[in-house]
C-alpha angles and dihedrals in degrees: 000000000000102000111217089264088061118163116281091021113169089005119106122174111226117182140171106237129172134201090262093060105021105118089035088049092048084057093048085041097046088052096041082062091041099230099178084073094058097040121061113222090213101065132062119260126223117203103211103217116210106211113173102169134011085228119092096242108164105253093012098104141012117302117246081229098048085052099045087045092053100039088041092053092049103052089044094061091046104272115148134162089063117174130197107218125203139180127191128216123203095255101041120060105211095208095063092037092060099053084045097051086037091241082129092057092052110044089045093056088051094037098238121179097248106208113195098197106206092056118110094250093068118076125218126203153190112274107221102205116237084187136049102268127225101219111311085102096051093045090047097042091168094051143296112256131204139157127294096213092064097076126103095008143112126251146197129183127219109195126146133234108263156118132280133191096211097041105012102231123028125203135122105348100042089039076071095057086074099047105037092038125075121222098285082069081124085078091074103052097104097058091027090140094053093042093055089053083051091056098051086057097047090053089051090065106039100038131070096213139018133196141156125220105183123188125222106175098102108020117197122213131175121049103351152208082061129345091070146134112252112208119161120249098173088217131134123194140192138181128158075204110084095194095048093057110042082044082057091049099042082057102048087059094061108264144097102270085199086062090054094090098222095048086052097047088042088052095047092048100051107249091118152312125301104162101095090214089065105050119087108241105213129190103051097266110142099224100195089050085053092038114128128183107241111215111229124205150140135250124215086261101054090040090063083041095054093044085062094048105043103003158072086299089053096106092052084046087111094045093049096045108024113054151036087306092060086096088073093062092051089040089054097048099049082049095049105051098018102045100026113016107044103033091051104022106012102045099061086049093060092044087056090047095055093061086067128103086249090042087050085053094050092046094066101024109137091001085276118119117238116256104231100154122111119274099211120025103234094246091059091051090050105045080047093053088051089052091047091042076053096048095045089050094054091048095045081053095052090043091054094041089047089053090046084051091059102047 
C-alpha cells in the first residue's frame, strides 16, 4: 500500500527537547516531519509500544512521554480510532510491563484501545508476499503469520535509541519484530538482520501509513536491549521513513549506519535511506556536534545465544529451540536479568537514573511512583534456573531415547 517514493522519504526531524517542554516539543517535532502526509486521517492508527523489559530500565521501552506526545498530538489533529498495541515475548509479560513503564497510565487517560496481540481474540494469518522475501519464508516454510488487525491501517512505531547485541542498534525496523511476529520470532535470530528487512517490507505492503517517533532522552549503550548504560541526550526524532532514522540513530551513536547490515540491505532494496548524506536532517540540530561513541557488548546470556545461532551450538539450533527443550533458554533468561542482573547490577543503575531530570520526571509521571524493586529475589530465580536446567535435561534425555528408539 506505501510505494517505494512514499511521503518524507530521506527526511527525518531531530530536535533537543527538556522535561519542562516534552509533550509541547513531540508536537513541534511530529509536525517538523510532517507526519499528517504520511498518515492517513481516515484510517485507524495503531502505536506500536516497545516494551523490553517489564522492568522500568531508562532507555529499555518506550517513554510515557514519548507515548503521550505522540497519542496528544494525535487526538488533537483529528486521529481517532487510535489503538495501543502490545506483543508479548516469552520473557516479558506485557501487562505488567506496561503499569511499570506507565503506558497504562497513558492510554487509559486518552482512552486508547489497548490490543494485546497475542490474546485470543486477535487472529493471526498467513502473509502472502507481494515482494520476493529474504528469508522469513524459508525459515517459516508453513507460512508467515501476522495479525490481521494490522491491515489497512496506519502505524507508528515507538522504539528508543539503544544498543543491541544481535543487530547493534535497535530502532524502527526491529520495534516491528515484536508486533508482526508471533511468539516463535527466536527462530529468526540467526538471520535477524535479514528478517527485519523482511518485515519493513512486509509493513509497506499491509499498512496505509507508516511512520517512526524515537525517543533520545535516556540513550542506552552496551549490550542492549537491557543490560545498558543509561546516559541523557535530551533528543526526539521522527521519520515516516523507517531506514533514514534508525541511519540517523545509528550515527549519532558513533558508527557507520551503511556498515549496519540492515540498514544497508534496506537501503539497496528501496525501502529507505540509509546513507546519512543523503537524509535531510530537519530541525536545526547539528548531529556531529551531538555525536557520541555507544559502547557495544554481550551478557552471559546473549554470549550462549549467540553460540546457538552462529556457533559451535549451531547444528543442535533446531533441538534447542525447537523442541520440547525450548523452555531451558526462557527459563535462563528470566533467571539471568531478573534474578541475578537487575537485583545486583541493574537496579543501582536505575536508582542513579532516577536522579536525573528525566528520572525525576519518571518518577512522578502520572502522580504514580515508579516500580524499581526486583521482580524476582535471587534466590527465587535461581532455584527456578536449577528446575528449568532439570527440566531441559529430562527433555534432552526423551528426545535422545525417542531417536535411539527409532534406529
Amino acid at each position: 500500500m506505501i510505494g517505494q517514493d512514499f511521503p518524507g522519504k530521506g527526511k527525518v526531524a531531530v530536535l533537543h527537547t527538556q522535561p519542562e517542554t516534552v509533550l509541547d516539543d513531540y508536537r513541534r517535532l511530529l509536525k517538523l516531519a510532517d507526519y499528517e502526509a504520511a498518515l492517513p486521517k481516515d484510517k485507524e492508527t495503531l502505536l506500536k509500544i516497545n516494551i523490553s523489559w517489564q522492568q522500568w530500565y531508562p532507555a529499555c521501552s518506550t517513554a510515557p512521554w514519548q507515548l503521550e506526545g505522540v497519542t496528544r498530538t494525535l487526538v488533537e489533529d483529528g486521529y481517532r480510532d487510535l489503538i495501543a498495541a502490545h506483543n508479548r515475548t516469552v520473557v516479558v509479560d506485557a501487562y505488567v510491563g506496561e503499569r511499570n513503564n506507565k503506558h497504562k497510565l497513558v492510554t487509559d487517560k486518552y482512552g486508547l484501545r489497548n490490543a494485546h496481540l497475542y490474546e485470543p481474540e486477535f487472529e493471526w494469518v498467513n502473509y502472502e508476499p507481494q515482494t520476493p522475501m529474504l528469508v522469513l519464508d524459508k525459515v517459516y516454510p508453513d507460512g508467515i503469520r501476522i495479525p490481521a488487525l494490522f491491515f489497512d491501517k496506519n502505524i507508528v512505531q515507538l522504539p528508543t535509541v539503544k544498543t543491541h547485541v544481535f543487530t547493534t542498534i535497535t530502532g524502527a525496523m526491529k520495534n516491528a519484530f515484536g508486533g508482526l511476529l508471533s511468539e516463535r520470532r527466536h527462530w529468526t535470530h540467526a538471520v535477524i538482520h535479514e528478517t527485519v528487512v523482511d518485515l519493513l517490507a512486509i509493513q509497506q505492503g499491509i499498512h496505509t501509513g507508516l511512520f517512526a517517533v524515537m525517543d533520545g532522552t535516556f540513550v542506552g549503550d552496551g549490550p542492549g536491549p537491557r543490560a545498558m548504560w543509561a546516559t541523557e541526550k535530551d533528543l526526539i526524532l521522527a521519520s515516516a521513513d523507517q531506514v533514514a532514522i534508525d541511519a540517523v540513530s545509528a550515527y549519532l551513536q558513533g558508527m557507520d549506519p551503511m556498515e549496519l547490515k540492515f540498514i544497508r540491505l534496506a537501503h539497496e532494496q528501496g525501502l529507505g535511506i540509509g546513507d546519512v548524506k543523503q537524509i535531510d536532517i530537519l530541525g536545526g540540530v547539528d548531529l556531529d556536534a551531538v555525536r557520541w561513541h555507544a559502547r557495544t557488548g554481550e551478557t552471559f546470556a546473549s554470549r550462549g545465544q549467540k553460540m546457538i545461532y552462529h556457533g559451535p551450538l549451531k547444528p543442535f539450533e533446531s533441538l534447542l529451540l525447537r523442541s520440547p527443550v525450548v523452555p531451558w533458554s526462557f527459563v535462563a533468561s528470566r533467571a539471568y536479568y531478573d534474578g541475578f542482573w537487575y537485583p545486583f547490577v541493574g537496579n543501582k543503575r536505575v536508582e542513579e537514573a532516577l536522579a536525573t531530570k528525566w528520572g525525576r520526571l519518571f518518577s512522578e509521571y502520572g502522580n504514580v511512583p515508579a516500580v524499581t524493586r526486583p521482580l524476582y529475589e535471587p534466590r527465587t530465580a535461581a532455584a527456578a534456573g536449577l528446575l528449568g536446567v532439570a527440566a531441559s535435561a529430562l527433555a534432552l534425555w526423551w528426545l535422545v531415547s525417542k531417536g535411539r528408539d527409532r534406529e
